[in-house]
PDB file of N, H, CA, C and O in Angstrom:
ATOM      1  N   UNK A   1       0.834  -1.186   0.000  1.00  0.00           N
ATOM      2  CA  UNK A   1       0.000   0.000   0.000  1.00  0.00           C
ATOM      3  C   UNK A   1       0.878   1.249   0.000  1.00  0.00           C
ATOM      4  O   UNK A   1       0.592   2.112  -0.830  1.00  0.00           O
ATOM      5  N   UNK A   2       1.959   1.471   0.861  1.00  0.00           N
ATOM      6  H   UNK A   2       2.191   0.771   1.535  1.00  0.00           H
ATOM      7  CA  UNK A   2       2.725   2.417   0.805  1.00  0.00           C
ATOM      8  C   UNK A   2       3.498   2.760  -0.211  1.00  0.00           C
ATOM      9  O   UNK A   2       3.736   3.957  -0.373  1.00  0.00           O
ATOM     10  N   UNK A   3       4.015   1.843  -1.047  1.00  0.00           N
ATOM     11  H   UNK A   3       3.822   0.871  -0.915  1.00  0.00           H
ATOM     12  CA  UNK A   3       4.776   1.544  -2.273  1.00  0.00           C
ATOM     13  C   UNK A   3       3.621   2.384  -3.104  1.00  0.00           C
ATOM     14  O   UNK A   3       4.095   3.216  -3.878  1.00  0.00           O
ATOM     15  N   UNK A   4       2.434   2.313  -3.075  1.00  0.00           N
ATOM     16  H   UNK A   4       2.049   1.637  -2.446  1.00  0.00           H
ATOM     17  CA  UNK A   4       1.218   2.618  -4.360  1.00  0.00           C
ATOM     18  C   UNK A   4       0.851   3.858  -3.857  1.00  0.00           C
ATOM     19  O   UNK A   4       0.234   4.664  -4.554  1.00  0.00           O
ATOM     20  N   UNK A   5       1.185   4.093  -2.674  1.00  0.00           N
ATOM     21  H   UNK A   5       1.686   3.438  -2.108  1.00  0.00           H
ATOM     22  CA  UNK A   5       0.681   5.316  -2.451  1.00  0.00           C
ATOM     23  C   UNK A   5       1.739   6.815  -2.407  1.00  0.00           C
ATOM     24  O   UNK A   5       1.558   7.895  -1.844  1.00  0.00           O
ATOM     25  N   UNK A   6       2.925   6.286  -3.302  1.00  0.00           N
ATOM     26  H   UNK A   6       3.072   5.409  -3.759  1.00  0.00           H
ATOM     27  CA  UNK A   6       4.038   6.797  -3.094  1.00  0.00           C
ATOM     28  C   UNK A   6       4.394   7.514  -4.095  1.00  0.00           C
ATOM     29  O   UNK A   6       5.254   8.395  -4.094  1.00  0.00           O
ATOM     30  N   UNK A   7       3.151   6.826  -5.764  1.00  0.00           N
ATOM     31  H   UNK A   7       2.452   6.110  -5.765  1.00  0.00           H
ATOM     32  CA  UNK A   7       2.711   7.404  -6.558  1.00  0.00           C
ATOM     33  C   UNK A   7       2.079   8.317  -6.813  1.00  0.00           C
ATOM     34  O   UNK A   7       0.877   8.170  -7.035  1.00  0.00           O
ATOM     35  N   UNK A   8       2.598   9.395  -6.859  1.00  0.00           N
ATOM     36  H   UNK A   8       3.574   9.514  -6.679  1.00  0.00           H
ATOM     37  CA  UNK A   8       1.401  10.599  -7.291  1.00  0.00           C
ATOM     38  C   UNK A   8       0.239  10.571  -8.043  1.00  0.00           C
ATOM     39  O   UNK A   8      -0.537  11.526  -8.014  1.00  0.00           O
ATOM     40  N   UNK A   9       0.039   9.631  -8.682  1.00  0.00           N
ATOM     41  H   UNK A   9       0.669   8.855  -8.705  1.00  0.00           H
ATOM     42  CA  UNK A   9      -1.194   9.526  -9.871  1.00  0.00           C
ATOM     43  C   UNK A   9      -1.892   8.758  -8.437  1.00  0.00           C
ATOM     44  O   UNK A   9      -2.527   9.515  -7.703  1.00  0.00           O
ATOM     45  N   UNK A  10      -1.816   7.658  -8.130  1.00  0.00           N
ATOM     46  H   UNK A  10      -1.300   7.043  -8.726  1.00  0.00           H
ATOM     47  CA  UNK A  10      -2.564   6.727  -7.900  1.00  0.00           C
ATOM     48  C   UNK A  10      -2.857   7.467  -6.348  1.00  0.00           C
ATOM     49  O   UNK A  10      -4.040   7.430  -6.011  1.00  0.00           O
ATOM     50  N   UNK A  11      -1.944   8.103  -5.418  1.00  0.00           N
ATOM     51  H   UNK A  11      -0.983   8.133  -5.691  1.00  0.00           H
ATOM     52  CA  UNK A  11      -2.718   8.849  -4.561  1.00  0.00           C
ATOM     53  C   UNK A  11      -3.320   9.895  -4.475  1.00  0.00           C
ATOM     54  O   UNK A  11      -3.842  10.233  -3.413  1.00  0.00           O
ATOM     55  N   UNK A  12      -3.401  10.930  -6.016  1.00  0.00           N
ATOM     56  H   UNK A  12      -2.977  10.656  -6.879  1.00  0.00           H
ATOM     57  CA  UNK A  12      -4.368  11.488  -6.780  1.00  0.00           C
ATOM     58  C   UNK A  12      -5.953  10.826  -6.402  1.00  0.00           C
ATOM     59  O   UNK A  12      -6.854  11.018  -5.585  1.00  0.00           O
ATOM     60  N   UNK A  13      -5.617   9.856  -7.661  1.00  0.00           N
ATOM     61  H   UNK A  13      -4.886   9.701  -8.324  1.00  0.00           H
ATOM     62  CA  UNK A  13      -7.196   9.395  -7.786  1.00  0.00           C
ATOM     63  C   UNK A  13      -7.367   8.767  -6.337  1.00  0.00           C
ATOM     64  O   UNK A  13      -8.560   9.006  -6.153  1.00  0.00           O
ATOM     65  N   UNK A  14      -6.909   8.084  -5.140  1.00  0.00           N
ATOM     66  H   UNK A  14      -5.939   7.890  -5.289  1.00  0.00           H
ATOM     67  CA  UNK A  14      -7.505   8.144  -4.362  1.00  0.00           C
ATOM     68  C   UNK A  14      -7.870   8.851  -3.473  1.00  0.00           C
ATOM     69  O   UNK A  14      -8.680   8.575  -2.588  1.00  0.00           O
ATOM     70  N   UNK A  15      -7.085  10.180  -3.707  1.00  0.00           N
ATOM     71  H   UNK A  15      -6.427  10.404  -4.426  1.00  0.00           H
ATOM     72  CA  UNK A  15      -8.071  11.291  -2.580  1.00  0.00           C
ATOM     73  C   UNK A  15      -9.378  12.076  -3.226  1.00  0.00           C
ATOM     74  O   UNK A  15     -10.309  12.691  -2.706  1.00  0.00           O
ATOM     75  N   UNK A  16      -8.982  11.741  -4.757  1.00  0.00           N
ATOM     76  H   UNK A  16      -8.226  11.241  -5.179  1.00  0.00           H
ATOM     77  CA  UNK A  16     -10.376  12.242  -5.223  1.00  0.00           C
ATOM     78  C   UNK A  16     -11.624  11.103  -5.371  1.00  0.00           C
ATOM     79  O   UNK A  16     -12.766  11.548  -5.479  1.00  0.00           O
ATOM     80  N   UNK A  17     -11.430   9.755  -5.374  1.00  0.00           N
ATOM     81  H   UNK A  17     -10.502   9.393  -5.286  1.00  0.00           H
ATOM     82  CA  UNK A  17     -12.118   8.809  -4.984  1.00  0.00           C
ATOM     83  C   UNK A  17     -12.700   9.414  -3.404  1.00  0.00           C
ATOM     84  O   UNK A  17     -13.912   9.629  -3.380  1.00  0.00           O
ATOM     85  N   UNK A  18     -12.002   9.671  -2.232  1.00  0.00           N
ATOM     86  H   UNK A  18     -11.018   9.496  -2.252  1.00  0.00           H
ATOM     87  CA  UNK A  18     -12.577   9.989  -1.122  1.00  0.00           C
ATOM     88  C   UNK A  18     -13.434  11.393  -0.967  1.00  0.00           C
ATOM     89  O   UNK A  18     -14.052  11.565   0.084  1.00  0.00           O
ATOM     90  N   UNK A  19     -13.469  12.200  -1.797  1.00  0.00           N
ATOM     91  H   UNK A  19     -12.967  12.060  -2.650  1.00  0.00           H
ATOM     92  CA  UNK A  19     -13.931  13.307  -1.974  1.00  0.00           C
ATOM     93  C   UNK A  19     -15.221  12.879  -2.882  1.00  0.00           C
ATOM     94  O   UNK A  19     -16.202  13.617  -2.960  1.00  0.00           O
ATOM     95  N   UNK A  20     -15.145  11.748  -3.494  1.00  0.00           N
ATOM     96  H   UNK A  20     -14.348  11.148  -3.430  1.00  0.00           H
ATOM     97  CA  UNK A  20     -16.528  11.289  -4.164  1.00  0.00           C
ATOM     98  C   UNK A  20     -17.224  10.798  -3.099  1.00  0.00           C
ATOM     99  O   UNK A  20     -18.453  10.874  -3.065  1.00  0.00           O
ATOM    100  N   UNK A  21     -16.532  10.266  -2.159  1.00  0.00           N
ATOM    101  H   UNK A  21     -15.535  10.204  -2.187  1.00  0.00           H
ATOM    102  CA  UNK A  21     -17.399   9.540  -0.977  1.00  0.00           C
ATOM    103  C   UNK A  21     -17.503  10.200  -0.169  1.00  0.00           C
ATOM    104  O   UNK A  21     -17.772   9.636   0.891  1.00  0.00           O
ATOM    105  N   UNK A  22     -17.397  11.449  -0.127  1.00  0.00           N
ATOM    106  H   UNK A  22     -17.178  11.908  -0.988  1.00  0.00           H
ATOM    107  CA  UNK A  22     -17.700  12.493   0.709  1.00  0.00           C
ATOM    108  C   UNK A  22     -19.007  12.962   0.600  1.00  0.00           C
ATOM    109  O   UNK A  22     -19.816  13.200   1.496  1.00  0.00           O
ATOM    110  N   UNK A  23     -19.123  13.073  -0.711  1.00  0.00           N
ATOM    111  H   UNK A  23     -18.465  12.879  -1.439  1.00  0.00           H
ATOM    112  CA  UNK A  23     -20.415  13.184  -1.015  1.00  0.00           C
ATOM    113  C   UNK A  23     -21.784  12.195  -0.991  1.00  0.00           C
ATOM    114  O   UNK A  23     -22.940  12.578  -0.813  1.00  0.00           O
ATOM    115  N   UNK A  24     -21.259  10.624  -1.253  1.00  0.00           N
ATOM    116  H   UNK A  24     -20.320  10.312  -1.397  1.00  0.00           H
ATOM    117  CA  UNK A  24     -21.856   9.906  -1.059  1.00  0.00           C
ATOM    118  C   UNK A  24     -22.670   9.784   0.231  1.00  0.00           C
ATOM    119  O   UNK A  24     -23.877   9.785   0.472  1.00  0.00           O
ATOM    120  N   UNK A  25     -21.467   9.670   1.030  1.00  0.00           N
ATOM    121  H   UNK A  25     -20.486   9.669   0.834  1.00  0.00           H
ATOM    122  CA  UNK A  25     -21.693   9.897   2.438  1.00  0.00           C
ATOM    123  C   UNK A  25     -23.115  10.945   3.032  1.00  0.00           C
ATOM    124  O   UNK A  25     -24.255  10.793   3.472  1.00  0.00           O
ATOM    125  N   UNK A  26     -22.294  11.882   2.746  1.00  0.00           N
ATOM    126  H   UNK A  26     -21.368  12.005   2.388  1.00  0.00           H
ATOM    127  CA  UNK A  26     -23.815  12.999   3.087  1.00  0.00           C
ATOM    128  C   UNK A  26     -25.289  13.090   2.611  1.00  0.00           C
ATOM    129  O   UNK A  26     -26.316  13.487   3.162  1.00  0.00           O
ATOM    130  N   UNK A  27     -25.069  12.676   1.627  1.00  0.00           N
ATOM    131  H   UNK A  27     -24.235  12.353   1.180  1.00  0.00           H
ATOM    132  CA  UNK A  27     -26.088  12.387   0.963  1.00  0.00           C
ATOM    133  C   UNK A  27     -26.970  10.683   1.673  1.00  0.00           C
ATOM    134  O   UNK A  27     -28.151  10.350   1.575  1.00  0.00           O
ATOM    135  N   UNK A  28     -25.920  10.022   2.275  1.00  0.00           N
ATOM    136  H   UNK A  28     -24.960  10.292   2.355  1.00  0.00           H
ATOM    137  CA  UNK A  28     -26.422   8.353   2.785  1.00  0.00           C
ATOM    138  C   UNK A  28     -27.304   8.940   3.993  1.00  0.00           C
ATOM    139  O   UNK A  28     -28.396   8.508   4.362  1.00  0.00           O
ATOM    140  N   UNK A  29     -26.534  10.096   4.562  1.00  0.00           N
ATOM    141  H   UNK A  29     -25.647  10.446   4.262  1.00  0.00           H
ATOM    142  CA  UNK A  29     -26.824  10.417   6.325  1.00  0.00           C
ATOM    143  C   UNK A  29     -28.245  10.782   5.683  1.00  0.00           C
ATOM    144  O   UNK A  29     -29.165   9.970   5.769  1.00  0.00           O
ATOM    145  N   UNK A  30     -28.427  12.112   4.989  1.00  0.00           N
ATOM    146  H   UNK A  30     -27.679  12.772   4.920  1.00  0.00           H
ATOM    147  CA  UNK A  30     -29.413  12.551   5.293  1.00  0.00           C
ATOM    148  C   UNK A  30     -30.841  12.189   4.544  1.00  0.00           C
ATOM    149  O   UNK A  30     -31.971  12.648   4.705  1.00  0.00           O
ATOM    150  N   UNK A  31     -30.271  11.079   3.578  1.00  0.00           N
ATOM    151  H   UNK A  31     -29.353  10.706   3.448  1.00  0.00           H
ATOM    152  CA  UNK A  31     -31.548  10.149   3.064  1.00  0.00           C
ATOM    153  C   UNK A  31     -31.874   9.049   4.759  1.00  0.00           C
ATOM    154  O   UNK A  31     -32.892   8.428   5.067  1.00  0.00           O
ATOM    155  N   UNK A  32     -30.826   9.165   5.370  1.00  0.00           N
ATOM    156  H   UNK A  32     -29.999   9.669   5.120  1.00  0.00           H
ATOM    157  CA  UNK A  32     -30.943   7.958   6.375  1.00  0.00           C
ATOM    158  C   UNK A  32     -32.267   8.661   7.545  1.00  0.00           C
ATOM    159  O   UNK A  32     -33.132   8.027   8.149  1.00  0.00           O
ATOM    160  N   UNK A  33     -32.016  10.087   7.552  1.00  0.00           N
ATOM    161  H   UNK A  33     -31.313  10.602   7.061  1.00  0.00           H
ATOM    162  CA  UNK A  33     -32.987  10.977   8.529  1.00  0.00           C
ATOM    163  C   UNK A  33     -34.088  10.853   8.215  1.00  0.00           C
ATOM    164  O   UNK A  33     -34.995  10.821   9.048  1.00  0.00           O
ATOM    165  N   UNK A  34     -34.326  10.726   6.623  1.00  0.00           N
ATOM    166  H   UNK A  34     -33.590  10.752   5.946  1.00  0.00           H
ATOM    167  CA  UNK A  34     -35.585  11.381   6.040  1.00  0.00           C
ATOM    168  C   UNK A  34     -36.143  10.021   5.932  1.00  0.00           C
ATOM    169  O   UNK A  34     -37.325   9.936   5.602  1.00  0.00           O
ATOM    170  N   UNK A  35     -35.500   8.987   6.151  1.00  0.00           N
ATOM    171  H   UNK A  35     -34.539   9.057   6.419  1.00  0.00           H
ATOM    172  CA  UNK A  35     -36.506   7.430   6.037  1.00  0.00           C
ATOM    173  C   UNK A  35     -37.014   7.361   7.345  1.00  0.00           C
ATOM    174  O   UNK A  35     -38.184   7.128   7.649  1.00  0.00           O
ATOM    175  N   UNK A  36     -36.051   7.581   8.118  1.00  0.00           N
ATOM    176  H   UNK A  36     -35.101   7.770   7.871  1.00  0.00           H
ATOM    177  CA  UNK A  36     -36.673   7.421   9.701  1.00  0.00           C
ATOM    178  C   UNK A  36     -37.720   8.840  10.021  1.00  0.00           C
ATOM    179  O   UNK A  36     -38.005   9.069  11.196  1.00  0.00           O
ATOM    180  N   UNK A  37     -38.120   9.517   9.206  1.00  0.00           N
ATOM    181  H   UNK A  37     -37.888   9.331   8.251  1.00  0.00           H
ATOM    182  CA  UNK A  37     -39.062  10.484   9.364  1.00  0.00           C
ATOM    183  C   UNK A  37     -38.924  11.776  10.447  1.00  0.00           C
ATOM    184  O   UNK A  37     -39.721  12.152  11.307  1.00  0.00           O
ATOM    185  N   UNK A  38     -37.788  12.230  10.121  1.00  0.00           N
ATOM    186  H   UNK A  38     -37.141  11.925   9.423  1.00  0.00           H
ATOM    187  CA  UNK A  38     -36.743  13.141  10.445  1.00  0.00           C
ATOM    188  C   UNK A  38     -36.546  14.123   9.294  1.00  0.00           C
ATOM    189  O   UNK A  38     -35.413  14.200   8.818  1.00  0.00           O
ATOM    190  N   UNK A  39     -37.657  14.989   8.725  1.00  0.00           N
ATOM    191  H   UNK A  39     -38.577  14.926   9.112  1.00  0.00           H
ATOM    192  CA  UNK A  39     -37.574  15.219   7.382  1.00  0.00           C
ATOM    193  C   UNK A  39     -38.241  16.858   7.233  1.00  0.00           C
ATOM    194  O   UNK A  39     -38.252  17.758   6.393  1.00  0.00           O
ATOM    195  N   UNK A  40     -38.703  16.631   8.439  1.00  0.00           N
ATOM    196  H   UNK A  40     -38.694  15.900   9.121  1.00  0.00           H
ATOM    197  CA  UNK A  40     -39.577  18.275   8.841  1.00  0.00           C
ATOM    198  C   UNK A  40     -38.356  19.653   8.454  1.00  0.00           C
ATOM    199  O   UNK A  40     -37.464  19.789   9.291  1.00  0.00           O
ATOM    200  N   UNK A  41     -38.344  20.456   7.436  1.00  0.00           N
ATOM    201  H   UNK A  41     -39.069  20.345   6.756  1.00  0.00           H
ATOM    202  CA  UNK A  41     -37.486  21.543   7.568  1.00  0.00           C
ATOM    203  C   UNK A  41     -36.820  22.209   8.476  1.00  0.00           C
ATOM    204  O   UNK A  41     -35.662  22.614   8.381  1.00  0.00           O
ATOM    205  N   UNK A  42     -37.777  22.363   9.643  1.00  0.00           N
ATOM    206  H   UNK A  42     -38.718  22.033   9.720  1.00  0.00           H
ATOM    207  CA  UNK A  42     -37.491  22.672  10.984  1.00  0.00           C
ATOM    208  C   UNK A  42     -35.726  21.934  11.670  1.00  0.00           C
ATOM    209  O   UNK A  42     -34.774  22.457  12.249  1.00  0.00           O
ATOM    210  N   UNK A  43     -36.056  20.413  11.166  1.00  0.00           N
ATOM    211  H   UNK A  43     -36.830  19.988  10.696  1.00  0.00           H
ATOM    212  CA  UNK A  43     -34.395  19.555  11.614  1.00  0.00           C
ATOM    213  C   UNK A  43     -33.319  18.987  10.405  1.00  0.00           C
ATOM    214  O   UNK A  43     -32.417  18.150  10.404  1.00  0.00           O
ATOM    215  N   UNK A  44     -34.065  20.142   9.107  1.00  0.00           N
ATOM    216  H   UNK A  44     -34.798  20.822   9.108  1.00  0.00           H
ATOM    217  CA  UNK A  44     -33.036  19.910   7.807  1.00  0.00           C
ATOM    218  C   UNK A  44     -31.705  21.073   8.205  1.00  0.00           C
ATOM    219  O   UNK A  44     -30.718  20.863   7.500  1.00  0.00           O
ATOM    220  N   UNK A  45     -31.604  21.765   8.798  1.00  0.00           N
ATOM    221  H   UNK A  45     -32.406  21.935   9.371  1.00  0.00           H
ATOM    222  CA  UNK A  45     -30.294  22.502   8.819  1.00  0.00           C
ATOM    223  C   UNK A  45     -29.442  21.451   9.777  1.00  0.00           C
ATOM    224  O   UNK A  45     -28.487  20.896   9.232  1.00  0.00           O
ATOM    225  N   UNK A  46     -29.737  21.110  11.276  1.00  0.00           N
ATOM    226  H   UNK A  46     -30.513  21.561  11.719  1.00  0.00           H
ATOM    227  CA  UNK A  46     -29.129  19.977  12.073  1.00  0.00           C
ATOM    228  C   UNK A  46     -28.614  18.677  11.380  1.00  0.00           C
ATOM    229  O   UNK A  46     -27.453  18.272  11.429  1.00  0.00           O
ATOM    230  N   UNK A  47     -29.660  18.083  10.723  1.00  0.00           N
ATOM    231  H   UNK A  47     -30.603  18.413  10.683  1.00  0.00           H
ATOM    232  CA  UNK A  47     -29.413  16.969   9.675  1.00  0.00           C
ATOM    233  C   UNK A  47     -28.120  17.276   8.918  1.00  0.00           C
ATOM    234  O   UNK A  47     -27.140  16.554   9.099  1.00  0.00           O
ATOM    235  N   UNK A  48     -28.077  18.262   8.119  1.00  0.00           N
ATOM    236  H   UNK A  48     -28.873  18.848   7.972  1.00  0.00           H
ATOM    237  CA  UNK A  48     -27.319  18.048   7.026  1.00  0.00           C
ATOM    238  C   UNK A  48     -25.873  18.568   7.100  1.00  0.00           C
ATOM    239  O   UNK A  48     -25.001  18.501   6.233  1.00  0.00           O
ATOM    240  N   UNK A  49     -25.783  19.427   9.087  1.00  0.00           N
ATOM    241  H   UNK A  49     -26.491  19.482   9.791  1.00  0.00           H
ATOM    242  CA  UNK A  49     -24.099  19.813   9.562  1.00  0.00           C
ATOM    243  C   UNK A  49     -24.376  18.338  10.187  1.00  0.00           C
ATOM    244  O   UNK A  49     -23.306  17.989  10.684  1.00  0.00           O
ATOM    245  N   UNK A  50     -25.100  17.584  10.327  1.00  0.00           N
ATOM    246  H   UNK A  50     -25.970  17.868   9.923  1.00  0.00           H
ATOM    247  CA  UNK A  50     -24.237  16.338  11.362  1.00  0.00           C
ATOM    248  C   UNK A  50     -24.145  15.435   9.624  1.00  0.00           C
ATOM    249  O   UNK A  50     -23.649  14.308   9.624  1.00  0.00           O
ATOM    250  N   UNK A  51     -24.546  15.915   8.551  1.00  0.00           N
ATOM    251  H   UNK A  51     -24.949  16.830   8.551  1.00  0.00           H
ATOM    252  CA  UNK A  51     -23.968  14.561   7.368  1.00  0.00           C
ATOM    253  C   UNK A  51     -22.715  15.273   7.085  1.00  0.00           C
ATOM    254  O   UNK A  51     -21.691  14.669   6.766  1.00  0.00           O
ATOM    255  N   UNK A  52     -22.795  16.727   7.215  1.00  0.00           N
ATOM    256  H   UNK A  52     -23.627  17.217   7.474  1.00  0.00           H
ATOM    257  CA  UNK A  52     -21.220  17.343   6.531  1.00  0.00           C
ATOM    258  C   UNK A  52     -19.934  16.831   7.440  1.00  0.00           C
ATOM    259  O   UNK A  52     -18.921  16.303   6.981  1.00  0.00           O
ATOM    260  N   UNK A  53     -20.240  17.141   9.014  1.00  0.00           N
ATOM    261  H   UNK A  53     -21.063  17.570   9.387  1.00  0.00           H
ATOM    262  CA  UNK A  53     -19.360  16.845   9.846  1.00  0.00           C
ATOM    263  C   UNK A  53     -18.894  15.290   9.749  1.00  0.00           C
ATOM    264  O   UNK A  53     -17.728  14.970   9.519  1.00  0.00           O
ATOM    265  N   UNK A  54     -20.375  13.999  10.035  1.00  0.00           N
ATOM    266  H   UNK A  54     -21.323  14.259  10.222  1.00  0.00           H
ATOM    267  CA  UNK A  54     -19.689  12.786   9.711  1.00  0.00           C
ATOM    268  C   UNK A  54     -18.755  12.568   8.500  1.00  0.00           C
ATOM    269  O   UNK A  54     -17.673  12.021   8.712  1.00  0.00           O
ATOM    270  N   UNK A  55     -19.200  13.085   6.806  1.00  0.00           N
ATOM    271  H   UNK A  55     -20.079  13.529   6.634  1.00  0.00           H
ATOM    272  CA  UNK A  55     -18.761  12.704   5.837  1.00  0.00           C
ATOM    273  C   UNK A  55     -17.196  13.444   6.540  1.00  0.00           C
ATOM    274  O   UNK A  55     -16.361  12.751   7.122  1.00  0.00           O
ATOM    275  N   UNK A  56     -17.129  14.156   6.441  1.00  0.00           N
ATOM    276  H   UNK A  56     -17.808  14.718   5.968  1.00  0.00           H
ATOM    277  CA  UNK A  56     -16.095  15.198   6.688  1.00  0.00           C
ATOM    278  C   UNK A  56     -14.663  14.140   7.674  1.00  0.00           C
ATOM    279  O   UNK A  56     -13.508  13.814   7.398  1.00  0.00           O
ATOM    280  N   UNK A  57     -15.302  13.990   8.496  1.00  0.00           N
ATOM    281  H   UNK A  57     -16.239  14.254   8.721  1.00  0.00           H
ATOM    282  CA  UNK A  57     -13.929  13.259   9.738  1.00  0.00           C
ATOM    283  C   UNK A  57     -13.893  11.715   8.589  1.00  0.00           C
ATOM    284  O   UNK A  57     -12.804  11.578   8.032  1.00  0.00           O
ATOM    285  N   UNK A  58     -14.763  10.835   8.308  1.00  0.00           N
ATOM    286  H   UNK A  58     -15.647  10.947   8.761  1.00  0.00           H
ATOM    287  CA  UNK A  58     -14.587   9.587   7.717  1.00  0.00           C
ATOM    288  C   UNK A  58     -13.170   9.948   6.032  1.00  0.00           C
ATOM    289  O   UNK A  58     -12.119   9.345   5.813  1.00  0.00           O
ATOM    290  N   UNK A  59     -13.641  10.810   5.431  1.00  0.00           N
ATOM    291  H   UNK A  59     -14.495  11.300   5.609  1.00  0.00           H
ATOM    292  CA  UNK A  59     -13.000  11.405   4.400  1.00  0.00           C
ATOM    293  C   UNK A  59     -11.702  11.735   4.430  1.00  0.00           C
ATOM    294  O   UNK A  59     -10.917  11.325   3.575  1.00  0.00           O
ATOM    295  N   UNK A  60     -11.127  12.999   6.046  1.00  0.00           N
ATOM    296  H   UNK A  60     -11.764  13.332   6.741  1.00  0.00           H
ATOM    297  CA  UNK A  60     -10.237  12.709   6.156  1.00  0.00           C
ATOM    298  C   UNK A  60      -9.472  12.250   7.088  1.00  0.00           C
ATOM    299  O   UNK A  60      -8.502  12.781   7.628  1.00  0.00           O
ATOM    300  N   UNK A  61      -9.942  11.255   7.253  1.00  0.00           N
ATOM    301  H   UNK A  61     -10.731  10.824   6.814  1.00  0.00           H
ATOM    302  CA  UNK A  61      -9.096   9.889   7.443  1.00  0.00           C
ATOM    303  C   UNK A  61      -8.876   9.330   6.838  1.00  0.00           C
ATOM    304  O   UNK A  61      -7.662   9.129   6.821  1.00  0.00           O
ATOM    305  N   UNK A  62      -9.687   8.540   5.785  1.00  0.00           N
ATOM    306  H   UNK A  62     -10.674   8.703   5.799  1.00  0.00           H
ATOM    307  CA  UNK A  62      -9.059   8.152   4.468  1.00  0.00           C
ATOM    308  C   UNK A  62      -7.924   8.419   3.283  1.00  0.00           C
ATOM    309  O   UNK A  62      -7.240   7.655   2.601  1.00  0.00           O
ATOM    310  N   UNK A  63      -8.090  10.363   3.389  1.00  0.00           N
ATOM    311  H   UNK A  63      -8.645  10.983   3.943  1.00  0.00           H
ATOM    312  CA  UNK A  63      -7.237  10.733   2.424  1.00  0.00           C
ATOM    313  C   UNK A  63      -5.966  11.016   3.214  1.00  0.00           C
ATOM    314  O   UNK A  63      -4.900  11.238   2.639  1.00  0.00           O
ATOM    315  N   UNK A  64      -6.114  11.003   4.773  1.00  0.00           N
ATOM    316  H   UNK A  64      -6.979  10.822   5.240  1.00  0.00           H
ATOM    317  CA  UNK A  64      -4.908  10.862   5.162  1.00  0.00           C
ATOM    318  C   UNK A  64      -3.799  10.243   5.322  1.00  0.00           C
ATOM    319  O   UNK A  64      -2.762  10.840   5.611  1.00  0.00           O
ATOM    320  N   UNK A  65      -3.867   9.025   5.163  1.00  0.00           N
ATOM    321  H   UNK A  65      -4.710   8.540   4.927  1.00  0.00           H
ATOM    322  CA  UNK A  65      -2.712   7.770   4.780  1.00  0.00           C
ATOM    323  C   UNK A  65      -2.006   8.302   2.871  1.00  0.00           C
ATOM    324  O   UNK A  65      -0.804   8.484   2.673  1.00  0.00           O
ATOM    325  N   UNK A  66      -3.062   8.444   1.771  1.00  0.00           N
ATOM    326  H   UNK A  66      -4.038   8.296   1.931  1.00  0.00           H
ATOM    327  CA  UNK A  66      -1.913   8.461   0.925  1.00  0.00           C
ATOM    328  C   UNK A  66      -1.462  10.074   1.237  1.00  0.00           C
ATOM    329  O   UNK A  66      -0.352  10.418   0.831  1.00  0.00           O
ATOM    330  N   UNK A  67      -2.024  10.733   1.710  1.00  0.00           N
ATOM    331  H   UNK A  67      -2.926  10.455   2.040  1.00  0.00           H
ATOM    332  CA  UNK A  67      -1.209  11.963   1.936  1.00  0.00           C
ATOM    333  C   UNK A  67       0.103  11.800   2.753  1.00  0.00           C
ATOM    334  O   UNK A  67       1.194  12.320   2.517  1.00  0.00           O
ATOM    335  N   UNK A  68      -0.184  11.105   3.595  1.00  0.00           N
ATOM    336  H   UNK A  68      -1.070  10.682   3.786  1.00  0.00           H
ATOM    337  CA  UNK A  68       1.254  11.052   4.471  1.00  0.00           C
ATOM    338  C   UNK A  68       2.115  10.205   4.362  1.00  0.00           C
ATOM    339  O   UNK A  68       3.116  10.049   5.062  1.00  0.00           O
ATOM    340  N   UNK A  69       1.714   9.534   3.350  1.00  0.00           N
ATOM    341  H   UNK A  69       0.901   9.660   2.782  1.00  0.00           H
ATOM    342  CA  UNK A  69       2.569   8.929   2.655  1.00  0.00           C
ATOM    343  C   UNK A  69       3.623   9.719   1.410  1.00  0.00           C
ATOM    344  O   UNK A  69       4.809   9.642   1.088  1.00  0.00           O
ATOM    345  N   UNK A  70       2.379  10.513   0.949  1.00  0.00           N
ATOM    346  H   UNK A  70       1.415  10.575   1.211  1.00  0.00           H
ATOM    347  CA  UNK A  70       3.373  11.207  -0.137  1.00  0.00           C
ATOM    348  C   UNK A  70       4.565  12.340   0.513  1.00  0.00           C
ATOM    349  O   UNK A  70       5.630  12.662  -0.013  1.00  0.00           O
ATOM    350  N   UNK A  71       4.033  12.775   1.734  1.00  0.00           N
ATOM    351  H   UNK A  71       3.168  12.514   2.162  1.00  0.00           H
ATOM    352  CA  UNK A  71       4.691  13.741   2.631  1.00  0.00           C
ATOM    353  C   UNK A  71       5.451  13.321   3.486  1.00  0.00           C
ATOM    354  O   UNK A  71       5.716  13.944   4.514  1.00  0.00           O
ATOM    355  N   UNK A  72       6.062  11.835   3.085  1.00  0.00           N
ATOM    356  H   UNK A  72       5.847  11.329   2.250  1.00  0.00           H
ATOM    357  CA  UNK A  72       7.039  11.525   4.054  1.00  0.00           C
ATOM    358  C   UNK A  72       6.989  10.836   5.175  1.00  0.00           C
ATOM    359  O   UNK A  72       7.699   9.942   5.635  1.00  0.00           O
ATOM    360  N   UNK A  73       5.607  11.636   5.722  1.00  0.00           N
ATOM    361  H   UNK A  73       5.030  12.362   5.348  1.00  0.00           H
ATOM    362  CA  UNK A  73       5.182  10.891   6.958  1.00  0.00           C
ATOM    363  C   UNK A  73       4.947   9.551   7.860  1.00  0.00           C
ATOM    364  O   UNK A  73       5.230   9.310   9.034  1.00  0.00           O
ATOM    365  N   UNK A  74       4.311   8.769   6.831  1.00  0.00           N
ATOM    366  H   UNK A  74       4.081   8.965   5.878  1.00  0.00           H
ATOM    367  CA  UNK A  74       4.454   7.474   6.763  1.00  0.00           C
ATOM    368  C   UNK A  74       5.435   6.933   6.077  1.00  0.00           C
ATOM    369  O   UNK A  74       6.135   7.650   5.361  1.00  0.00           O
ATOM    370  N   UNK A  75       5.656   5.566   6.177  1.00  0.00           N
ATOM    371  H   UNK A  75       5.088   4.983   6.758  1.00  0.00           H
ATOM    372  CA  UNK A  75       7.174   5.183   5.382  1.00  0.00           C
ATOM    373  C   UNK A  75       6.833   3.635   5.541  1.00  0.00           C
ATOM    374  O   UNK A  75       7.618   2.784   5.122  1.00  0.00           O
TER     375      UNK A  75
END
């Protein structure tokens, strides 16, 4: 993994792979509110900082390994 992530192309496309699932993500949370009937406008602003914040920490964590990899950090 470190060897592949040592590549600039390939830890490219995977931080922009995680930035696709960033979006995925937020979009999972707040379809997940609106099934459980959590959907009233009134709790769409709450809803959609707790999908930004989850997507947000899961994301970077992910893009943080090939980053710190490319930065030395990891080895």
């Amino acid at each position: 993994v470190i060897r592949s992530f040592q590549q600039p192309l390939i830890a490219g496309v995977y931080v922009v792979a995680t930035v696709c699932l960033y979006f995925h993500l937020f979009h999972g949370v707040v379809s997940l509110f609106q099934t459980l009937g959590v959907s009233h406008p009134r709790h769409l602003q709450a809803v959609e900082k707790f999908g930004h914040a989850l997507a947000a920490i899961i994301v970077i964590g992910f893009a943080s390994v090939p980053i710190g990899v490319l930065l030395g950090v990891v080895k």
